[in-house]
N, C-alpha and C positions, 0 to 999 in steps of 0.2 A: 400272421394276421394280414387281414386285406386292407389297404388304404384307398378310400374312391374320395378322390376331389371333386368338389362342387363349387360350382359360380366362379372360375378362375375367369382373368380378362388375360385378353388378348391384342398384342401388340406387333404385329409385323415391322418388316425391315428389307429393303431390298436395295444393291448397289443398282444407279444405273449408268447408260454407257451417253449420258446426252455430253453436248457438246456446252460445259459450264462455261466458258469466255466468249461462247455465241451470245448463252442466256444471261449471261450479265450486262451485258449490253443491247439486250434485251429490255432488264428491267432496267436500266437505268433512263432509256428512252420512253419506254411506261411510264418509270417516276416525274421524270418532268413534264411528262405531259397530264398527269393523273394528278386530282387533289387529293391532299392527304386526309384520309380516313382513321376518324379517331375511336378505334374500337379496342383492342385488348393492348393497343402498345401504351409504353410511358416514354414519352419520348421518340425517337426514329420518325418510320416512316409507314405507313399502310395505308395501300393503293387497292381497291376493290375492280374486280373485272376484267384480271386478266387476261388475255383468249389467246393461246398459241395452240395450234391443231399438234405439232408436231408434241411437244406437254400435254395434252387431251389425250393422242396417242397413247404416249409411254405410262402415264396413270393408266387409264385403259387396259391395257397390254399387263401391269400390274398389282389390279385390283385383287386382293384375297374374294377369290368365291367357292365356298363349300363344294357344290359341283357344278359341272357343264350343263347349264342350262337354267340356274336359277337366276337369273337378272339378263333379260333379251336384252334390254336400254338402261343405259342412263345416264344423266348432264351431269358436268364437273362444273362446277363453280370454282374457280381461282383467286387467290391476289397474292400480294406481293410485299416483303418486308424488308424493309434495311432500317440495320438495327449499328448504330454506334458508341464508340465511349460513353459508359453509363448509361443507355437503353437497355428495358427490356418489354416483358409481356405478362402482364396481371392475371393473374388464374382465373381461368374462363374453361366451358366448353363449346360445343357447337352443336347440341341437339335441338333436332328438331326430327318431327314423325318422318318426313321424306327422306334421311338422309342414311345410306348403306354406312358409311367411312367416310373416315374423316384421315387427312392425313397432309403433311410436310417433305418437301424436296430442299436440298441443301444446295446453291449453287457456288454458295463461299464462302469458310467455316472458319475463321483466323483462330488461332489458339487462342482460351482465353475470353469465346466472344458469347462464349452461355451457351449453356448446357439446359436439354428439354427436361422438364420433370413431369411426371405423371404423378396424379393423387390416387389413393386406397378408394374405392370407390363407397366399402363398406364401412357403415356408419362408426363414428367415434368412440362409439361404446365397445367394439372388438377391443380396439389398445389401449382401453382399461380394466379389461376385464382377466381375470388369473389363466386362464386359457389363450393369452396368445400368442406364447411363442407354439402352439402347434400352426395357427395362422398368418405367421411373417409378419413381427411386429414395426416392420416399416411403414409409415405413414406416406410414403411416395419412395418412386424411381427413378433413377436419373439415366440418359443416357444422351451419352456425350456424341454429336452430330457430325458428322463427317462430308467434304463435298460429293458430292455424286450421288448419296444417299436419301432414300425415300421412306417415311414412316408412314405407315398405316394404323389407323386408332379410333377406336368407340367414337360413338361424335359426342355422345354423353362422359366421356373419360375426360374429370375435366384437369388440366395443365398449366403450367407458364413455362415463361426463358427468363433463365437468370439475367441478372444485370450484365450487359458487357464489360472486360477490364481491358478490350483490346483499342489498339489508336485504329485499325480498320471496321470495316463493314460487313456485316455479317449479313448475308443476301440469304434468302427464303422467298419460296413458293409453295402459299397454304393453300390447301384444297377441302370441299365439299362433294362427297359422288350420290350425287339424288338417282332415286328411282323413282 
Protein backbone atom coordinates (compact mmCIF):
# COMPACT_ATOMS: atom_id res chain seq x y z
CA UNK A 1 0.00 0.00 0.00
CA UNK A 2 1.14 3.48 -0.73
CA UNK A 3 1.33 6.16 2.10
CA UNK A 4 1.49 10.00 0.79
CA UNK A 5 1.80 12.65 3.52
CA UNK A 6 0.06 15.77 3.41
CA UNK A 7 0.54 19.18 5.16
CA UNK A 8 3.72 17.99 7.26
CA UNK A 9 5.67 21.17 9.04
CA UNK A 10 8.90 21.67 8.79
CA UNK A 11 11.58 22.51 11.23
CA UNK A 12 15.14 22.90 10.49
CA UNK A 13 18.31 22.87 12.55
CA UNK A 14 21.73 23.78 11.92
CA UNK A 15 25.00 23.72 14.16
CA UNK A 16 26.93 26.85 13.78
CA UNK A 17 30.69 27.71 13.96
CA UNK A 18 30.12 31.62 15.45
CA UNK A 19 32.10 32.68 18.16
CA UNK A 20 29.32 32.27 21.45
CA UNK A 21 31.79 34.18 24.26
CA UNK A 22 32.28 36.97 21.50
CA UNK A 23 28.16 37.08 21.23
CA UNK A 24 27.52 36.96 24.63
CA UNK A 25 29.19 39.92 25.32
CA UNK A 26 27.64 40.97 22.74
CA UNK A 27 24.33 40.70 24.01
CA UNK A 28 25.08 41.70 27.25
CA UNK A 29 26.33 45.08 26.11
CA UNK A 30 23.04 45.32 23.87
CA UNK A 31 21.16 44.35 27.11
CA UNK A 32 22.15 47.37 28.92
CA UNK A 33 22.10 49.59 26.70
CA UNK A 34 18.65 48.40 25.17
CA UNK A 35 15.08 48.72 27.16
CA UNK A 36 13.43 45.93 27.90
CA UNK A 37 10.73 44.84 25.49
CA UNK A 38 7.80 43.15 26.79
CA UNK A 39 6.54 40.78 24.20
CA UNK A 40 6.43 37.01 24.56
CA UNK A 41 8.70 36.73 27.66
CA UNK A 42 7.57 36.32 31.56
CA UNK A 43 10.12 37.64 33.17
CA UNK A 44 13.83 37.92 31.66
CA UNK A 45 14.85 40.03 29.25
CA UNK A 46 13.82 41.12 25.50
CA UNK A 47 15.73 43.61 23.75
CA UNK A 48 14.47 44.46 20.09
CA UNK A 49 16.94 45.47 17.05
CA UNK A 50 19.70 43.65 17.21
CA UNK A 51 21.99 44.39 14.19
CA UNK A 52 25.36 42.30 14.01
CA UNK A 53 26.48 41.96 10.22
CA UNK A 54 28.49 39.18 11.09
CA UNK A 55 24.72 37.15 12.76
CA UNK A 56 22.95 38.68 9.37
CA UNK A 57 25.73 36.80 7.61
CA UNK A 58 25.50 33.26 9.28
CA UNK A 59 21.51 33.42 9.24
CA UNK A 60 21.92 34.39 5.58
CA UNK A 61 24.50 31.69 4.75
CA UNK A 62 21.70 29.42 6.58
CA UNK A 63 18.43 30.14 5.59
CA UNK A 64 16.39 27.01 4.19
CA UNK A 65 15.61 27.93 0.47
CA UNK A 66 13.79 25.25 -1.75
CA UNK A 67 16.11 26.31 -4.75
CA UNK A 68 18.85 28.79 -5.92
CA UNK A 69 17.27 31.60 -6.82
CA UNK A 70 13.93 31.82 -5.05
CA UNK A 71 14.48 34.74 -2.66
CA UNK A 72 17.21 37.55 -4.39
CA UNK A 73 16.85 39.77 -0.92
CA UNK A 74 15.97 39.73 2.29
CA UNK A 75 16.15 41.66 5.93
CA UNK A 76 16.68 39.84 9.19
CA UNK A 77 15.12 41.41 12.03
CA UNK A 78 16.91 40.35 15.38
CA UNK A 79 16.69 40.55 19.18
CA UNK A 80 17.72 39.18 21.94
CA UNK A 81 16.83 37.15 25.24
CA UNK A 82 18.16 36.31 28.60
CA UNK A 83 16.11 34.27 30.19
CA UNK A 84 16.76 33.42 34.17
CA UNK A 85 15.68 31.30 37.10
CA UNK A 86 12.09 30.96 36.48
CA UNK A 87 11.79 32.98 33.12
CA UNK A 88 10.31 31.78 30.23
CA UNK A 89 8.26 32.63 26.83
CA UNK A 90 4.29 32.43 26.49
CA UNK A 91 3.22 30.78 23.35
CA UNK A 92 3.26 33.06 20.55
CA UNK A 93 4.01 33.03 16.84
CA UNK A 94 5.59 35.51 14.46
CA UNK A 95 3.42 35.65 11.45
CA UNK A 96 3.05 38.07 9.29
CA UNK A 97 2.55 38.15 5.22
CA UNK A 98 6.31 39.28 4.70
CA UNK A 99 8.07 36.94 6.62
CA UNK A 100 10.06 33.63 4.78
CA UNK A 101 11.33 32.10 8.49
CA UNK A 102 11.31 32.59 11.49
CA UNK A 103 13.84 31.15 13.55
CA UNK A 104 16.39 31.02 17.14
CA UNK A 105 20.41 30.91 17.70
CA UNK A 106 21.47 29.47 21.01
CA UNK A 107 24.45 31.44 22.40
CA UNK A 108 24.22 29.76 26.04
CA UNK A 109 22.21 26.89 26.91
CA UNK A 110 22.87 25.81 30.79
CA UNK A 111 21.02 22.55 31.54
CA UNK A 112 17.87 22.93 32.77
CA UNK A 113 17.33 26.42 31.35
CA UNK A 114 14.04 25.32 28.84
CA UNK A 115 13.45 23.54 26.43
CA UNK A 116 11.71 25.09 22.72
CA UNK A 117 8.26 23.49 22.30
CA UNK A 118 6.50 23.72 18.94
CA UNK A 119 2.50 23.33 18.83
CA UNK A 120 0.40 20.78 16.30
CA UNK A 121 -0.50 23.43 14.10
CA UNK A 122 -3.64 21.38 13.06
CA UNK A 123 -6.78 22.11 14.64
CA UNK A 124 -7.92 20.43 17.92
CA UNK A 125 -10.22 18.30 16.61
CA UNK A 126 -7.50 15.79 15.12
CA UNK A 127 -6.69 14.66 18.90
CA UNK A 128 -10.11 13.97 19.45
CA UNK A 129 -10.90 12.43 16.96
CA UNK A 130 -10.68 8.11 16.61
CA UNK A 131 -8.15 8.45 13.69
CA UNK A 132 -5.29 9.86 15.43
CA UNK A 133 -2.80 7.73 16.10
CA UNK A 134 -2.35 7.42 12.09
CA UNK A 135 -1.63 11.43 12.68
CA UNK A 136 0.86 11.57 15.73
CA UNK A 137 -1.30 12.19 18.62
CA UNK A 138 1.20 14.71 19.97
CA UNK A 139 -0.18 18.01 20.60
CA UNK A 140 3.53 19.71 20.52
CA UNK A 141 7.34 19.01 20.23
CA UNK A 142 9.98 19.56 22.30
CA UNK A 143 13.44 20.09 21.44
CA UNK A 144 15.98 20.68 23.68
CA UNK A 145 18.52 23.56 22.46
CA UNK A 146 21.94 23.28 22.44
CA UNK A 147 24.73 26.30 22.12
CA UNK A 148 25.81 26.99 18.79
CA UNK A 149 22.65 25.86 17.37
CA UNK A 150 20.25 27.66 14.98
CA UNK A 151 16.44 26.65 14.43
CA UNK A 152 14.61 27.56 11.57
CA UNK A 153 10.53 27.61 11.66
CA UNK A 154 7.13 28.69 10.19
CA UNK A 155 6.79 32.24 11.47
CA UNK A 156 3.00 31.05 11.86
CA UNK A 157 4.38 27.72 13.82
CA UNK A 158 3.33 29.03 17.02
CA UNK A 159 5.82 28.02 20.38
CA UNK A 160 7.09 28.86 23.77
CA UNK A 161 10.34 28.16 26.25
CA UNK A 162 9.69 26.33 29.22
CA UNK A 163 10.21 27.96 32.52
CA UNK A 164 13.94 28.15 33.47
CA UNK A 165 15.19 25.67 36.65
CA UNK A 166 18.61 26.86 36.00
CA UNK A 167 20.67 29.67 38.55
CA UNK A 168 22.27 30.82 34.99
CA UNK A 169 21.24 32.67 31.78
CA UNK A 170 20.07 31.26 29.16
CA UNK A 171 21.13 33.80 26.01
CA UNK A 172 19.11 33.76 22.51
CA UNK A 173 19.03 35.42 19.39
CA UNK A 174 15.50 35.38 17.77
CA UNK A 175 15.05 36.30 14.31
CA UNK A 176 12.58 37.33 11.51
CA UNK A 177 13.80 36.80 7.49
CA UNK A 178 11.39 39.24 5.59
CA UNK A 179 11.23 39.37 1.89
Amino acid sequence: MESITFFPTTVWSTQCNLDNEKFFKLVKDFQQKTEVALRSNEGGYQGHEFKNQEFYDEVSNNVPILKEGDFNSFRIYAWVNVNGKGHSNNRHSHFTHDILVSGVYYVKVPEDSGKIRFFDPRPSLIHNSLDWRYYNHYEYQYIVPKEGQMIFFPSWLEHDVERSQSDEERVSIAFNVRI
